[in-house]
C-alpha positions in Angstrom: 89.5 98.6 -187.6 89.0 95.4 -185.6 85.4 94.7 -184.8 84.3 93.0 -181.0 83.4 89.5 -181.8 81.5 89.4 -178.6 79.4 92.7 -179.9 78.5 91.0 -183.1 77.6 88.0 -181.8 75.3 89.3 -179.2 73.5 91.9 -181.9 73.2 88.6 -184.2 71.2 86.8 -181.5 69.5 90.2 -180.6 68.4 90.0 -184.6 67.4 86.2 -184.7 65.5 87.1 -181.0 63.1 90.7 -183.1 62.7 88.6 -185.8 60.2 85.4 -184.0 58.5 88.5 -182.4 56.5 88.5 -185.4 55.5 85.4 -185.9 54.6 85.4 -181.9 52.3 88.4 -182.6 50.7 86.4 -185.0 50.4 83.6 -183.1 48.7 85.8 -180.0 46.2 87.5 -182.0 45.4 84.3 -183.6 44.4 82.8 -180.5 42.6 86.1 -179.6 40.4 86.1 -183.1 37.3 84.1 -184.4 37.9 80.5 -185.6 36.6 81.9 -189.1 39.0 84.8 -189.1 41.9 82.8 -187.9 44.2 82.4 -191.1 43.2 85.8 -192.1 44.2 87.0 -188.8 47.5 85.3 -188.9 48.3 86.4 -192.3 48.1 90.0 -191.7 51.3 89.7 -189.4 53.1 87.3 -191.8 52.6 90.0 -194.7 53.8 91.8 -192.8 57.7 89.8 -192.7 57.6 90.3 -196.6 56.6 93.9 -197.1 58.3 95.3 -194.6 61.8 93.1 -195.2 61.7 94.3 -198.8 61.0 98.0 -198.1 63.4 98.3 -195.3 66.2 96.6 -197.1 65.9 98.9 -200.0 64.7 102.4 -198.7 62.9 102.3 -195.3 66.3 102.1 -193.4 68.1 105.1 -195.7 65.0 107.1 -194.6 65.2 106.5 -190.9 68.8 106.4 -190.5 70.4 107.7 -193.5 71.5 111.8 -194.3 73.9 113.5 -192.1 71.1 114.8 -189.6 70.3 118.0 -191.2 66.8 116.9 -191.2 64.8 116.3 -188.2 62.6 114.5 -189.3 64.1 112.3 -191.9 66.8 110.6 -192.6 67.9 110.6 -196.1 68.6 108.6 -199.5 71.8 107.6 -199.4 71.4 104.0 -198.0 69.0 103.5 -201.0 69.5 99.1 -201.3 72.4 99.0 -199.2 74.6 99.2 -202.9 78.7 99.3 -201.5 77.3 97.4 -198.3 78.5 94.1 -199.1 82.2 95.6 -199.9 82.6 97.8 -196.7 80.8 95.1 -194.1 83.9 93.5 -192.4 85.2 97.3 -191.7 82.6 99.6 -191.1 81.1 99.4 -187.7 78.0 100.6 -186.0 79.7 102.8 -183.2 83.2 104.2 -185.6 84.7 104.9 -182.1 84.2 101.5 -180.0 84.7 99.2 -183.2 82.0 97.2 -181.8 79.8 95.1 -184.7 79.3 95.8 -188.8 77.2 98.1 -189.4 75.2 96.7 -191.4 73.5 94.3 -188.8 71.7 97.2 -187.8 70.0 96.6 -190.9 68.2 94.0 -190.1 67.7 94.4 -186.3 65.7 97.7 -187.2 64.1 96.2 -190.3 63.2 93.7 -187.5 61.6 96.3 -185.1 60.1 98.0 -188.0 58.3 94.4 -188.6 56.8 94.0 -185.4 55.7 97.4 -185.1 53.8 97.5 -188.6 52.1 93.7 -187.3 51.0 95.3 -183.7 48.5 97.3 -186.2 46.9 94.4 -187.6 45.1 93.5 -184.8 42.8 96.4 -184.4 41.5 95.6 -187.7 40.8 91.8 -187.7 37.9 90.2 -188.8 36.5 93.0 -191.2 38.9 95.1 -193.4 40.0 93.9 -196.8 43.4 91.9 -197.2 44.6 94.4 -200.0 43.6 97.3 -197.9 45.9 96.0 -195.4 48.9 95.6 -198.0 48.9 98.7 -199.5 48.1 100.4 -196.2 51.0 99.0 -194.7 53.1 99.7 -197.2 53.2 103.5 -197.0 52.6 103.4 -193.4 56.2 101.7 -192.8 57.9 104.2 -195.0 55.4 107.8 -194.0 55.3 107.2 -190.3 57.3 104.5 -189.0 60.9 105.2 -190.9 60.3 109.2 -190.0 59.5 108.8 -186.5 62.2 106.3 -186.1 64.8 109.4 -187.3 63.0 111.8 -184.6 63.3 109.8 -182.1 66.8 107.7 -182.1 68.0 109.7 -185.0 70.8 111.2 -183.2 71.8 114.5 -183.8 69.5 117.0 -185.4 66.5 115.0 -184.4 63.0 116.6 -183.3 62.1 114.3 -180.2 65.3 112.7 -179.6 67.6 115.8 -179.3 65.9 118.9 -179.9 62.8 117.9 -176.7 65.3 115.7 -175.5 62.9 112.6 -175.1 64.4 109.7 -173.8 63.0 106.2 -175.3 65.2 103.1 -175.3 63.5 100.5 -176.9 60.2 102.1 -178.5 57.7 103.5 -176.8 56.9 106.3 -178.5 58.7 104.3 -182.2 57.1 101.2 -181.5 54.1 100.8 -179.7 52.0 104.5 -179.3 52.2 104.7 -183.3 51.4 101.4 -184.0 48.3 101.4 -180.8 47.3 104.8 -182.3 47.3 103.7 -185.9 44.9 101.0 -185.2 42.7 102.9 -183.6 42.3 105.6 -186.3 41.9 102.3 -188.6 39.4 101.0 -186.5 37.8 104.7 -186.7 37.4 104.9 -190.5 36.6 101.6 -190.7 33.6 101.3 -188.6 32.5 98.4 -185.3 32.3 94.8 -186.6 29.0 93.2 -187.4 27.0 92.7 -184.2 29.9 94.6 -181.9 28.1 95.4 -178.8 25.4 93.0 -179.3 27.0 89.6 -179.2 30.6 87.9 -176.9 33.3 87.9 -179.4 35.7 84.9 -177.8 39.2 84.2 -177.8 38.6 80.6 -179.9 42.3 79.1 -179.1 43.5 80.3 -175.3 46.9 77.9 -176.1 47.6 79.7 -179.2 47.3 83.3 -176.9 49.8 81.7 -174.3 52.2 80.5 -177.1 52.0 83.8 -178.8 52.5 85.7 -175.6 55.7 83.4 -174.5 57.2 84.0 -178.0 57.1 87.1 -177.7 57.6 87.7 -174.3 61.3 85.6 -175.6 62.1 87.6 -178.4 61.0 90.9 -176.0 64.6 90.0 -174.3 66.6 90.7 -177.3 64.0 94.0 -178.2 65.3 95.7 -175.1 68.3 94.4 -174.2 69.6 94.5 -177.9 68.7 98.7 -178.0 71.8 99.0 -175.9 74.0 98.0 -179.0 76.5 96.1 -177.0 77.1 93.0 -174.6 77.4 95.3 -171.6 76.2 96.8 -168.2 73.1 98.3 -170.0 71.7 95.4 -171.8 72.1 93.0 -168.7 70.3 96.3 -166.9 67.5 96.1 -169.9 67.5 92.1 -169.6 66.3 92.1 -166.0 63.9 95.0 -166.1 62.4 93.7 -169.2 61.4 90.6 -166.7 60.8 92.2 -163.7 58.3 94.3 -165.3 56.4 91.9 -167.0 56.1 89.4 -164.1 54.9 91.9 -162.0 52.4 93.3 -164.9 51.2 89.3 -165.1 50.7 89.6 -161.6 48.9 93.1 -161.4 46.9 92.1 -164.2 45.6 88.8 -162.7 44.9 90.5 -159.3 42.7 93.3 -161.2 40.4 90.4 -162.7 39.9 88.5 -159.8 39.0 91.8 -157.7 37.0 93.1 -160.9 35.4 89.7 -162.2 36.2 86.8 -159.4 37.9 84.6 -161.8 41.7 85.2 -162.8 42.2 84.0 -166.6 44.8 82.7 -169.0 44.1 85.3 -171.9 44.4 88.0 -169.0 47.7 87.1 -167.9 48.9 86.4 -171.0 47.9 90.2 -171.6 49.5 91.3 -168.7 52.6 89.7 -169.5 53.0 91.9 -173.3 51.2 94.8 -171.3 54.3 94.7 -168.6 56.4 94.6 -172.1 54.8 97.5 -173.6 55.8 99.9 -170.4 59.1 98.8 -169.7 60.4 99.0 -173.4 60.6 103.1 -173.1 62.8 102.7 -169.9 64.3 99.7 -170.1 68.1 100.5 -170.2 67.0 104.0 -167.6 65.6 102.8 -164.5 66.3 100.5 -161.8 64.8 97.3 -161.2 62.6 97.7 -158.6 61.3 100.8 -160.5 60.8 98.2 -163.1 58.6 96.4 -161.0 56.5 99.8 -160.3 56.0 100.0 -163.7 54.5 96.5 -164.2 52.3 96.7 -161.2 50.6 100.0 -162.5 50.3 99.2 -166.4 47.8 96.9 -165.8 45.3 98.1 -164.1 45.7 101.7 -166.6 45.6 99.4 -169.4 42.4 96.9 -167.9 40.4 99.6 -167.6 41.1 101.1 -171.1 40.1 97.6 -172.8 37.7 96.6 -169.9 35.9 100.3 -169.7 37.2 103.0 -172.1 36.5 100.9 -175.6 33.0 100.4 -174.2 32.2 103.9 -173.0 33.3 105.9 -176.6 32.3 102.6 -178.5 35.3 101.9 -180.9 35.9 98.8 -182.2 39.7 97.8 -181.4 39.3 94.1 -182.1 42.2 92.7 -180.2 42.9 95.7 -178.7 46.1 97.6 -179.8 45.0 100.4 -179.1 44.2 99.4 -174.6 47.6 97.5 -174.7 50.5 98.8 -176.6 49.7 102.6 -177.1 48.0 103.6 -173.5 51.1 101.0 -172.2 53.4 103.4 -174.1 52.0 106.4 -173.1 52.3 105.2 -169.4 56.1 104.3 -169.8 57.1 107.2 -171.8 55.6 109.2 -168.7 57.3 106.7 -165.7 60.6 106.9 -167.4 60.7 110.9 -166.5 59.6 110.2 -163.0 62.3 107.4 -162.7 65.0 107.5 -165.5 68.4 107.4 -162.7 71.0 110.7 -164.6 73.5 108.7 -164.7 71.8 106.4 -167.2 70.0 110.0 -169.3 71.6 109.9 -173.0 71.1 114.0 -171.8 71.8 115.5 -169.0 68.2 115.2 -167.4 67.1 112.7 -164.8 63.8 111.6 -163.6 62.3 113.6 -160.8 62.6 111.0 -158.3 66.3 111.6 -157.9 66.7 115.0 -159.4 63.9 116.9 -158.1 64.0 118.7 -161.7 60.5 118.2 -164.0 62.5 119.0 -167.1 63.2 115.8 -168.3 59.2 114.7 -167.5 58.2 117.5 -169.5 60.5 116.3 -172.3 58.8 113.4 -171.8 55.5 114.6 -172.5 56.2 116.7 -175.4 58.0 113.9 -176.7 54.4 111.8 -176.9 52.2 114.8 -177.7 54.6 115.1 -180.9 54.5 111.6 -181.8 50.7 111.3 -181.3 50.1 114.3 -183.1 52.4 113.2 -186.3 51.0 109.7 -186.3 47.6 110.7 -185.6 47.5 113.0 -188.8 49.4 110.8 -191.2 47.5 107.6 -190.1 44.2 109.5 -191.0 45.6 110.8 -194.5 47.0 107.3 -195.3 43.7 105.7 -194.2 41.5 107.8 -196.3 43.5 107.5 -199.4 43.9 103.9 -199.3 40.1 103.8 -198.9 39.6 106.2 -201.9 41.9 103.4 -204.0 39.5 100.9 -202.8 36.3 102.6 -204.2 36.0 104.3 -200.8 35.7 101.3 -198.7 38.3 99.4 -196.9 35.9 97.0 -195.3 34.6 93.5 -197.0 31.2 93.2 -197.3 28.6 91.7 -194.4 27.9 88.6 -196.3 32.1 88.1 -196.3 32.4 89.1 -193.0 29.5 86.7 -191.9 31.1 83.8 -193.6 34.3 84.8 -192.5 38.1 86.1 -194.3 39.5 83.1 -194.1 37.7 81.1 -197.1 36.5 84.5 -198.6 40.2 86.0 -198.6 42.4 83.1 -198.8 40.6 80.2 -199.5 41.6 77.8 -196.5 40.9 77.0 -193.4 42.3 76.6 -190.0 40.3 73.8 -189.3 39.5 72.3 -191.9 37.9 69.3 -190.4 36.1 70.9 -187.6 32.1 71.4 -187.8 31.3 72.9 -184.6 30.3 76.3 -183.1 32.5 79.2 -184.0 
C-alpha cells in the first residue's frame, strides 16, 4: 500500500502542533498562580509530558483504541508497547481504505491529546495539594477515565457515545475538556478552599506569562482541531478557520462582558476568552459553518464569565484557576451548539442539527452524550480521588505552614525568582 505523503506530513505537524499545547498550559496557569506557587504550578503540567508519554506508549493507547470494538467502553490489550510496530510502520495506515499516513502516528497525536487533557486538571488544584498526590492521581486517571472515554466516544464501531447515542464530538469536548473541567472540580471538592479563599484577592502575579501561555496554545489549538480530521482536506481547512473564528469572537465577547460588568477590559480576561472560544468550538469544529462558529464564541463567554465570575462564588468551591468555569461549562456549551448547528452533510451519522433539519434527534444525542460522560467521570474521579487520599494517610493536601510558605521551596526546592524580595 502506498501511503499520501501529503497526509503524513500534515498529521506530523498536527503532532509537533498537540504536543507545545502542554507546555502552553503550563505557561498560562503559571501566569494565573501565586509567585510562591509558580514552579509547582508549572510542574504539575510538565509531569504531566512524562507520565502520560510513558503510559500511552505502552498501554493507554491499546486501551482506548485497541480490541475489535466488542467492547463499548474499552478498547483492548493488544497494542500493549506498540511490540511489531516498528516492522509494520511504512505499510500499515491509519484509514486501510484511503492509504493516507502510518498508523502509528496516531500514537503519538493521541498520546498528545491525552497530555493536554490530563494537564487542564492541574489547575483546579494549584497552590495546595501534594505533588505525589498529583502523580499518582494522574496516573490512573489517564488510563480509568481518559483512555475509556476516549473508546466511547471516537471508538468507532461498538462504542457507547459515539455510535450507540450517536454523539457527535470532533475534537473533544466531551474527551477533552468536560472530563478534565469536571475532574478538577471533584478534586477541588475532596480537597477543600485554599487558605484564606474568600477572605483575601488571589492575583494573577505574571499577566505576560498568561498571554504567552494563551497564544501557545491558542497555536497548537490549530493543529488539535484541524488535525481530528485525519487528512490535509476540506474538513481540516473547515476546522482551521472555525477554530479562529470562534476564538476571536470569544476574545471579543469576553472583553465586552467585563467592561459592561466591571468598566475596565483586561489582558487575563481576553486571554481567557481566547482558550474559552477554544473550548466551544473544539466539539464542532469540523460540523458547523463559520459564521455558526462565530455564534459560538460570542455566547461562551458570557456562560463561562458568569460561571467563574458568579457560580464559584455562590456554591463556594475552590477551582483555583478555574478548569472547571472554562473548559467543562465551555464543553458542555459546544457539545449542546453542535446539535443546534452541526450542517448533515458534515454528521459522521445521519443526524443534523436542528437549524437545518428541523429534527431534535441529533440534539438529544447530544445531550445524552454529556450526561454519560459526566456521569462516568464524575463517579470515577470521586473513587480515584478518595483512594489516592487513603494512600496518602487520608489527606491529599500539604499542610498550612507548607501552603503558607508556598510549594515551590517546600515541594521542589527552587524558586522562580530567586532574586526577587517583594510582595507576593
Amino acid at each position: 500500500m502506498v501511503l499520501d505523503t501529503g497526509h503524513t506530513a500534515f498529521m506530523l505537524i498536527c503532532v509537533f502542533l498537540v504536543l507545545l499545547m502542554t507546555p502552553g498550559l503550563a505557561f498560562f496557569y503559571g501566569g494565573l498562580a501565586r509567585r510562591k506557587n509558580v514552579v509547582n504550578t508549572m510542574f504539575m503540567s510538565v509531569i504531566v509530558l512524562g507520565v502520560v508519554g510513558v503510559l500511552w506508549v505502552l498501554v493507554g493507547h491499546s486501551f482506548a483504541y485497541g480490541g475489535d470494538g466488542s467492547i463499548p467502553f474499552f478498547g483492548g490489550f493488544d497494542g500493549f508497547g506498540r511490540a511489531g510496530d516498528v516492522q509494520s510502520m511504512f505499510l500499515e495506515a491509519a484509514d486501510p481504505e484511503s492509504g493516507s499516513y502510518p498508523a502509528l502516528i496516531d500514537v503519538a497525536y493521541q498520546a498528545a491529546f491525552a497530555m493536554i487533557t490530563t494537564a487542564i486538571i492541574t489547575g483546579s488544584v494549584a497552590g495546595r495539594m501534594k505533588f505525589g498526590a498529583v502523580v499518582l492521581f494522574i496516573t490512573i486517571w489517564v488510563l480509568v477515565v481518559y483512555a475509556p472515554l476516549a473508546h466511547m466516544v471516537w471508538g468507532g464501531d461498538g462504542s457507547l457515545i459515539g455510535d450507540t447515542i450517536g454523539a457527535l464530538d470532533f475534537a473533544g469536548g466531551d474527551v477533552v475538556h468536560i472530563s478534565s473541567g469536571l475532574t478538577g472540580l471533584v478534586l477541588c471538592l475532596i480537597l477543600g478552599r485554599r487558605k484564606g479563599y474568600g477572605m483575601m484577592s488571589y492575583r494573577p502575579h505574571n499577566v505576560p506569562f498568561v498571554v504567552l501561555g494563551a497564544t501557545l496554545l491558542w497555536f497548537g489549538w490549530f493543529g488539535f482541531n484541524g488535525g481530528s480530521a485525519f487528512a490535509a482536506d476540506g474538513v481540516a481547512a473547515l476546522a482551521v478557520v472555525n477554530t479562529l473564528a470562534a476564538s476571536a469572537a470569544a476574545l471579543l465577547s469576553w472583553t465586552i462582558v467585563e467592561r459592561i460588568k466591571t468598566g475596565k477590559p483586561t489582558l487575563v480576561g481576553a486571554a481567557t476568552g481566547l482558550v474559552a472560544g477554544l473550548v466551544v468550538i473544539t466539539p464542532a469544529a469540523g460540523f458547523v459553518e463559520p459564521w455558526a462558529a462565530i455564534i459560538l464564541g460570542v455566547v461562551v463567554s458570557p456562560i463561562c464569565y458568569f460561571a467563574i465570575s458568579f457560580l464559584k462564588g455562590k456554591i463556594g468551591y475552590d477551582d483555583a484557576l478555574d478548569a472547571f468555569g472554562c473548559h467543562a461549562v465551555g464543553g458542555i456549551t459546544g457539545g449542546i451548539l453542535t446539535g443546534l448547528f452541526c450542517v448533515p452533510e458534515l454528521s459522521w451519522t445521519d443526524k443534523g442539527g436542528l437549524f437545518y433539519t428541523g429534527d431534535p434527534s441529533l440534539l438529544v444525542s447530544q445531550v445524552l452524550g454529556i450526561a454519560v460522560t459526566l456521569i462516568f467521570v464524575a463517579v470515577a474521579a470521586t473513587l480515584i480521588g478518595f483512594l489516592v487520599k487513603l494512600i496518602f494517610k487520608g489527606s491529599l493536601r500539604v499542610s498550612t505552614a507548607e501552603e503558607n510558605a508556598g510549594l515551590d521551596t517546600i515541594a521542589h526546592g527552587e524558586s522562580a525568582y530567586p532574586a526577587y524580595n517583594g510582595l507576593d
